[in-house]
N, C-alpha and C positions, 0 to 999 in steps of 0.2 A: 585817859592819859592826861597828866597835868602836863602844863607850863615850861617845866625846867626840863621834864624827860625832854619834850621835842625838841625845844632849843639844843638841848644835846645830840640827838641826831641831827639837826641840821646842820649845828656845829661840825660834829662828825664828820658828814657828809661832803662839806668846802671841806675838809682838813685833809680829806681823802683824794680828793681830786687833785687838791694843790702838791700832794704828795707823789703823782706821778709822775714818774722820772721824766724830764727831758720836756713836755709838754706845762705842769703847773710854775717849774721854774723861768719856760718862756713867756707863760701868763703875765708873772709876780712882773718881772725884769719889762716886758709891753706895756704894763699897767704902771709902771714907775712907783715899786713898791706898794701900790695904792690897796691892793687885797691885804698885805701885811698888817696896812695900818687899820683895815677895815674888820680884820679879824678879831684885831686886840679888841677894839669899840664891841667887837659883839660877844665876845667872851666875856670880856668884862661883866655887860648886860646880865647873859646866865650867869655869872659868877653871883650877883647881888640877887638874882629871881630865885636860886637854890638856896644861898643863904639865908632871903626870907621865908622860904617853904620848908626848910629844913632838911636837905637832899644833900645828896656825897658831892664836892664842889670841886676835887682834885683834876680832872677832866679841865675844868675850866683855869684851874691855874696855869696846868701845863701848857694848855691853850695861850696864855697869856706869854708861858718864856718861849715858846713857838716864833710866835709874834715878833718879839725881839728880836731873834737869833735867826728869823727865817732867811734876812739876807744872804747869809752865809751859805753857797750852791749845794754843798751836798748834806751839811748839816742840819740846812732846812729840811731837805728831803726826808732824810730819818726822822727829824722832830715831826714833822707833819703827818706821817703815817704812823706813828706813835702816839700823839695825840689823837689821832684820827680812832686807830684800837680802841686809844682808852675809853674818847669817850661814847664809843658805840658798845661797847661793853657795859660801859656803867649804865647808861640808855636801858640795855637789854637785862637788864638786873632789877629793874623798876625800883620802886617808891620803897624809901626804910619804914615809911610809916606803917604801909601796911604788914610790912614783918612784925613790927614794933610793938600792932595790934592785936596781932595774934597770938605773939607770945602773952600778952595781956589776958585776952581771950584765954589762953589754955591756965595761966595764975590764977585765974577767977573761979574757975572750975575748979 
């Protein structure tokens, strides 16, 4: 497993939690927005570790307007378990390399 998968599920993972109703909202609002701003910083991070590994990075943007927007009580909620799908989706989809290679692989042949 590289790099950028896990950061995706972990990503995933806070995106998921923060997305449940009623409890991630009380978090954010306890914490004084501080998970909000904590999340952009780490999306961000995957954002530039997929870019340099050459992996699907959309996850990490949406991660990013999440962030933004998450203030907003129930808007958050939806972006958050939206980003949370995506990027546990994309996660569970693994590496384009190795697709990449095997279609190579089969050219060769």
């Amino acid at each position: 497993m590289n790099i950028s998968r896990l950061l995706k599920i972990i990503t995933g993972g806070i995106e998921a939690f923060l997305g449940i109703p009623f409890l991630g909202g009380a978090i954010i609002l306890a914490s004084a927005w501080g998970p909000l701003q904590f999340m952009f910083v780490f999306h961000l991070i995957t954002l530039v570790i997929c870019i340099v590994q050459k992996e699907r990075f959309y996850g990490s943007i949406l991660g990013l307007i999440t962030s933004v927007v998450g203030y907003l009580p129930f808007v958050g909620m939806v972006m958050h378990i939206v980003t949370a799908l995506v990027l546990l989706f994309d996660a569970a989809r693994g590496s384009r390399k190795k697709k990449n290679e095997h279609v190579m692989d089969v050219r060769r042949n």
